[in-house]
C-alpha positions as CSV (number, residue, x, y, z in Angstrom):
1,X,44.1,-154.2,75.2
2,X,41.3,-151.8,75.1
3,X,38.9,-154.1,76.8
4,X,40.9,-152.3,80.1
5,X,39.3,-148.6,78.9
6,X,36.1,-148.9,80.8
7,X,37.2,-149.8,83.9
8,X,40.2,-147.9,84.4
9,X,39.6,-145.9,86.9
10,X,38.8,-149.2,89.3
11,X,42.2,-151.0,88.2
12,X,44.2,-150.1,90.9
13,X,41.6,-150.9,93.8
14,X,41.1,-154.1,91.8
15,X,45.0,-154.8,91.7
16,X,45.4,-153.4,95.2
17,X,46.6,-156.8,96.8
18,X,49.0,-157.2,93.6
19,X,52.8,-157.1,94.6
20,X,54.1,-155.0,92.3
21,X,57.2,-154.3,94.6
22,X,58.2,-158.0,94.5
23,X,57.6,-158.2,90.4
24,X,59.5,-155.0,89.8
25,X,62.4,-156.6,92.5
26,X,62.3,-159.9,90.3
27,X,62.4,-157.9,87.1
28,X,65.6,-156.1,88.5
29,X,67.0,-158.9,89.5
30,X,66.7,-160.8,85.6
31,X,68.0,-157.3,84.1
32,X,71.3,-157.4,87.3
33,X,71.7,-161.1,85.9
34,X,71.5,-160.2,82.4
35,X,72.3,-156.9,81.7
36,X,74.2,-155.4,84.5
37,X,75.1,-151.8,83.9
38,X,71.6,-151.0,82.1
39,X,70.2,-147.2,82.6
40,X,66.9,-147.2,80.4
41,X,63.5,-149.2,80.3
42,X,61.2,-149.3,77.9
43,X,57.4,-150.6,79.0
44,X,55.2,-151.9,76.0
45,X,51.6,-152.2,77.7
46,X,52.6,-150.1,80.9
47,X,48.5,-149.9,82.2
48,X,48.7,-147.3,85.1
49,X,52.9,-147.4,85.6
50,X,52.6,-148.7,89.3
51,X,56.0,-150.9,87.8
52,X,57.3,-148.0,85.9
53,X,57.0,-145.6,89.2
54,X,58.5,-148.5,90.9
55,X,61.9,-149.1,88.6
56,X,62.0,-145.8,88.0
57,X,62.2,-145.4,91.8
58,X,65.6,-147.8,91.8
59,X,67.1,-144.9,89.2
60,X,66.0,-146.7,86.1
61,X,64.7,-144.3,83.0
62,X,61.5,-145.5,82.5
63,X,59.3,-144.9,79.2
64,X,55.9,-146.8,79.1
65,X,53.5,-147.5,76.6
66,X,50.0,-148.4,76.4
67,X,46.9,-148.2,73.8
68,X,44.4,-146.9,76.4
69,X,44.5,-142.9,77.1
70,X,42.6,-143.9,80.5
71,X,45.2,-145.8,81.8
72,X,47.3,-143.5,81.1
73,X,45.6,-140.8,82.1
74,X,46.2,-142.8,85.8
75,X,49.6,-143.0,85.2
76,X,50.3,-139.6,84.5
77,X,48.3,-138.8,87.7
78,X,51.0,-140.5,89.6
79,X,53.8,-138.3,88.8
80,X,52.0,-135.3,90.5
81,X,52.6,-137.5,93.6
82,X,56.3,-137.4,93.4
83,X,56.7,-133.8,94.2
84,X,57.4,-133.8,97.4
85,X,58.5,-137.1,97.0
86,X,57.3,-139.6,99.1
87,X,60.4,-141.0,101.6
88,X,59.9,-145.0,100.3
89,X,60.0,-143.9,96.7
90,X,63.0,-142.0,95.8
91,X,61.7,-141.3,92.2
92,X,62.6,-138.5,89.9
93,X,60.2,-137.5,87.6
94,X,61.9,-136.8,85.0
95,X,62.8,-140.4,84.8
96,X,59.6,-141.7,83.5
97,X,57.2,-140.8,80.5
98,X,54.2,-142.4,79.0
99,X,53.4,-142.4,75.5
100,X,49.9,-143.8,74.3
101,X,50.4,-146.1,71.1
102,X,49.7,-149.5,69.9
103,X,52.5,-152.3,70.7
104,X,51.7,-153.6,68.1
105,X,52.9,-150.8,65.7
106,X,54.1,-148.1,67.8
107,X,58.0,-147.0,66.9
108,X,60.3,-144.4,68.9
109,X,62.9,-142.3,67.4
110,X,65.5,-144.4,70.1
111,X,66.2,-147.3,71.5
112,X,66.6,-148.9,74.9
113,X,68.4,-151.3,77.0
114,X,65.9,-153.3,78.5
115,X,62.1,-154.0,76.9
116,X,59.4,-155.2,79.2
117,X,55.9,-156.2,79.0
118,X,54.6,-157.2,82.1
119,X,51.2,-158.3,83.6
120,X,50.5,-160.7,80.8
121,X,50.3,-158.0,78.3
122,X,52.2,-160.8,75.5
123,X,48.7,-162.8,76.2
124,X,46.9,-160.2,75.0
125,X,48.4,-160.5,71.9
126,X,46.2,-163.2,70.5
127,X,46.8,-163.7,66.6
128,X,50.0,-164.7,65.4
129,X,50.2,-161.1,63.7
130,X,50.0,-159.5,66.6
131,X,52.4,-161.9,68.6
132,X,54.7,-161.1,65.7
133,X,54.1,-158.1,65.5
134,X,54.9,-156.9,69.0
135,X,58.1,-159.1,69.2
136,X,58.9,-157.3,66.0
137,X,58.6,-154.0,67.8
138,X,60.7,-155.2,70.8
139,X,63.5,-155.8,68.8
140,X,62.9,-152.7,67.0
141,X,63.5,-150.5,70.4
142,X,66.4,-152.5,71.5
143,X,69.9,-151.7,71.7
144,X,72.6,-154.4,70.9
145,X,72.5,-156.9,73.1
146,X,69.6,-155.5,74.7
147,X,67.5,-158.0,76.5
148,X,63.3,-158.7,76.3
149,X,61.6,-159.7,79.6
150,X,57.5,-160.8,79.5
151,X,55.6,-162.6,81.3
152,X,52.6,-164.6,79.8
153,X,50.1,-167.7,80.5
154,X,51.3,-170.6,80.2
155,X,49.9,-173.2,77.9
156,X,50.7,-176.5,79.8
157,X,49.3,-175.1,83.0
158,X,46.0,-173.3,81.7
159,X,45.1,-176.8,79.9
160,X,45.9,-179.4,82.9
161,X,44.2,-176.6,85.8
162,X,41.7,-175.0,83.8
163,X,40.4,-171.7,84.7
164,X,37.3,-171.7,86.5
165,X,34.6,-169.0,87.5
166,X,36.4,-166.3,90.1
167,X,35.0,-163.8,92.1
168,X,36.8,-160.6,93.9
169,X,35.1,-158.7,95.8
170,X,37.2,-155.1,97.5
171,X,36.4,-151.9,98.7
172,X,37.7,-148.9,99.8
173,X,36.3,-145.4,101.7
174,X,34.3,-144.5,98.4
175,X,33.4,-147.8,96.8
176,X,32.3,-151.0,97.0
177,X,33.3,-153.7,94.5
178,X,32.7,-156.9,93.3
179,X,34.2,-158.3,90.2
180,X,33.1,-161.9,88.9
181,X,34.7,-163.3,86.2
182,X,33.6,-166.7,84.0
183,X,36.3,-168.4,81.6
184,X,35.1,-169.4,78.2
185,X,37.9,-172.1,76.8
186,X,38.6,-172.2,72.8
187,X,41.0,-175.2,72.8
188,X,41.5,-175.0,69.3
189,X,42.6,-171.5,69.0
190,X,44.7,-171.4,72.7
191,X,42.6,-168.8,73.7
192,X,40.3,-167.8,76.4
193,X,37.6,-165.6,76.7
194,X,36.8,-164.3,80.6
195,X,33.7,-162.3,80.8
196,X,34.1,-159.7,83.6
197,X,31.0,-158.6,85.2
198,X,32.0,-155.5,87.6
199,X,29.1,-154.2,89.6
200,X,30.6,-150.5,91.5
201,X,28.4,-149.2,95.0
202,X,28.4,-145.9,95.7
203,X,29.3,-146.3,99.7
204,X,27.7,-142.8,100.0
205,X,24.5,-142.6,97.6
206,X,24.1,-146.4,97.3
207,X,23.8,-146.3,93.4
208,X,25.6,-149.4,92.0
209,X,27.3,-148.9,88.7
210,X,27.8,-152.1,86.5
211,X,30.5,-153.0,83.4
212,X,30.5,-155.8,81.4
213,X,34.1,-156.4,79.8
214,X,35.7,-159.6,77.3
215,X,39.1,-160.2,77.7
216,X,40.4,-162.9,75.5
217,X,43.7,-164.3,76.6
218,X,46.0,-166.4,74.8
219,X,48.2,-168.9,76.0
220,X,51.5,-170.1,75.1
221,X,54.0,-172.4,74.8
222,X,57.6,-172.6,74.3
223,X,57.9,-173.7,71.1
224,X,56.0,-170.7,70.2
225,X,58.1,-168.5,71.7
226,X,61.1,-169.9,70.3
227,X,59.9,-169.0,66.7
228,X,59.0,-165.5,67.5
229,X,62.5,-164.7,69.0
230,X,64.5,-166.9,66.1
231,X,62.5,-164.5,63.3
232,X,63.6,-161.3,64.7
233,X,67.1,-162.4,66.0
234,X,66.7,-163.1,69.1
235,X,67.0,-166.5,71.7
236,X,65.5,-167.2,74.8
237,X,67.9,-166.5,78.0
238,X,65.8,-167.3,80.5
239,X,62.6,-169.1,80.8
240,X,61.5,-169.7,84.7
241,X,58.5,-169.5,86.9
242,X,57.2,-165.7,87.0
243,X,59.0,-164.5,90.4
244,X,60.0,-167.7,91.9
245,X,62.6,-168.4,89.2
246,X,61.9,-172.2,89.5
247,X,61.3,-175.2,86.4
248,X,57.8,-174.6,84.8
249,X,55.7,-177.2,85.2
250,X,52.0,-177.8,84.7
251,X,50.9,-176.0,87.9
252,X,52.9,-173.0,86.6
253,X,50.3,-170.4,85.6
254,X,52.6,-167.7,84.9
255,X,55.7,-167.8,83.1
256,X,58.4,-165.2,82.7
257,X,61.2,-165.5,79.9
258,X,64.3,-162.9,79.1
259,X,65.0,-163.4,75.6
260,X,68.3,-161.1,74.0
């Protein structure tokens, strides 16, 4: 999860076209279905809180959590925004807080009615200690019939349409970027290595900045799943098509499952 640090401050113009209004709509909806009535949120691998500011926003207390101080640092910037609060985001500040610590091993002196960890933040998580290990930290911050929601890649669909070399290129009034990104596949281990290569142009002084990131990704199946909820008490709910609800199937990318 620190592989995000050095580009941090380009995440949001790299997730600009990302609709985080229609995942933290679909993420209401699971907790409506599952746990009407509850009040408080807590975000294990929250990156710069644009969900957070969101579900905080539908009167949700919101706490997030995430290993890297500069995404953070870009959440936190956020909540100077909120005073005057804009008019399409009725948001209280009060209602949200971020906390930098590992999933991993992080523990809070309370508990919560909802856990999420969104943006494939559970495929980040690619040994079976730290899968474990941040189930096992789920369940730790988790009220009694509390409910988990992540979303993750999934294993049948990253092995029938395998990932292939990407490349994104945005801007906005200051910068120009271009992000290219090339999969390296480890079929033994489920795992994936994407090489970023970010090249950053000044618009003004023409100077082009350039990163060079590894993000290894795991994917994951089911069966997986179902042991890491069974050892800490726990059974999946839910298990559906990240936003669409629908069947997995092998052209399903992203998965979503609610686990209680």
């Amino acid at each position: 999860m620190s592989a995000f640090g050095a580009y941090s401050r380009y995440y949001n113009l790299l997730y600009k076209d990302k609709d985080y209004s229609g995942e933290a709509e679909y993420v209401a909806s699971l907790i409506r279905n599952h746990k009407p009535g509850a009040k408080n949120i807590l975000d294990l691998g929250c990156g710069t809180g644009r969900h957070d500011l969101l579900l905080a926003g539908m009167g949700y207390e919101v706490t997030g959590i995430d290993q890297s101080k500069e995404m953070l640092d870009v959440a936190t910037s956020h909540l100077s925004t909120l005073n005057p609060q804009p008019a399409s985001l009725n948001t209280d500040p009060s209602n949200l807080n971020f906390i930098q610590g590992d999933i991993r091993t992080v523990r809070l002196s309370t508990t919560f009615d909802v856990v999420i960890s969104l943006f494939h933040v559970m495929s980040y998580q690619v040994t079976n200690a730290d899968l474990r290990a941040a189930f096992a930290t789920a369940k730790a911050h988790l009220k009694p019939g509390g409910i988990f929601i992540f979303d993750c890649w999934n294993g049948p669909a990253v092995l029938t349409d395998r990932p292939a070399v990407r490349v994104k290129r945005l801007e906005d009034d200051a910068i120009a970027l271009t992000r290219i990104a090339e999969p390296v596949m480890h079929p033994n281990d489920n795992l994936v290595d994407v090489y970023y290569q970010v090249l950053v142009r000044d618009k003004t002084s023409g100077e082009v900045e350039e990163l060079r990131e590894t993000h290894r990704m795991r994917y994951l199946f089911r069966p997986e799943i179902e042991l890491c909820t069974a050892e800490n008490g726990l059974s999946i709910s839910e298990y559906a098509e990240w936003q669409t609800g629908k069947q997995p199937g092998f052209d399903t990318w992203s998965v979503s499952f609610v686990v209680r």
